[in-house]
N, C-alpha and C positions, 0 to 999 in steps of 0.2 A: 426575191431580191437577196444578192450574197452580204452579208456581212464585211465588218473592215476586214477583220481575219483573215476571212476568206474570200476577199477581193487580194489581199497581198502576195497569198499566197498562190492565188493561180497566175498574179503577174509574174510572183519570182521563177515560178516553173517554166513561166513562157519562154523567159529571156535566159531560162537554165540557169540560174544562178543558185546557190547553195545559201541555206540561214545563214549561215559564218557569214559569206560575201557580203550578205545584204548589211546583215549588223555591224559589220566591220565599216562597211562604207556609211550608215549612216547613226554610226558612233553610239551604238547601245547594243548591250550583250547578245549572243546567238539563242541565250536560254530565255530573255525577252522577248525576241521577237517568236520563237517556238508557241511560248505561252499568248501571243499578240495573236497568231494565228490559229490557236485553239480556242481562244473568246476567253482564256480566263485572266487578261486583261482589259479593262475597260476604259480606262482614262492614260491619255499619254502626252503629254506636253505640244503644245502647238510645232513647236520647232524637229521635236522628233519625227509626230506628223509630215511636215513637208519635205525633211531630210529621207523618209520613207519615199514620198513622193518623186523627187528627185534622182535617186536611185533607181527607181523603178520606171523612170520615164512617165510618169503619169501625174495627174491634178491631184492635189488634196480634195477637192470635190468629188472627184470619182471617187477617193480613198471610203472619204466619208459617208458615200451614200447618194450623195445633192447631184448626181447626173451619174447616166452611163455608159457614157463617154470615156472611156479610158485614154484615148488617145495613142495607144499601142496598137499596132499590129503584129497578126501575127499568121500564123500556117489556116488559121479556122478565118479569118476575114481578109477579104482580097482586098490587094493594092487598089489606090486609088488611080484613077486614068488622068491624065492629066492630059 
């Protein structure tokens, strides 16, 4: 099971975005979230939390662990048919 860390960080690569982009859009430093994604942060404010989320297209549920569902797609899982 991945980590927050490194659940955000294989979102940010999905959607190609760069730490700056992500930080930038959800209003906390590039050398935070750096550190967010190396695990040596552990606690981060609910709202930071969802502003991650939000950026990244995704639930703070999947952030957090509680499903894995991310609710992204991407080149590794195919469209749904509809």
């Amino acid at each position: 099971m991945l980590t927050f860390g490194e659940r955000l960080a294989v979102l940010r690569r999905r959607k190609g975005l760069t730490q700056q982009e992500v930080a930038d859009q959800a209003a906390i430093t590039a050398n935070t979230l750096a550190r967010v994604e190396r695990g040596r942060v552990k606690m981060l404010r609910g709202d930071t939390v969802a502003a991650l989320a939000d950026v990244l297209g995704t639930t703070t549920d999947y952030l957090l662990g509680r499903t894995e569902e991310s609710g992204v797609e991407s080149e590794w899982e195919p469209a749904a048919v509809a």
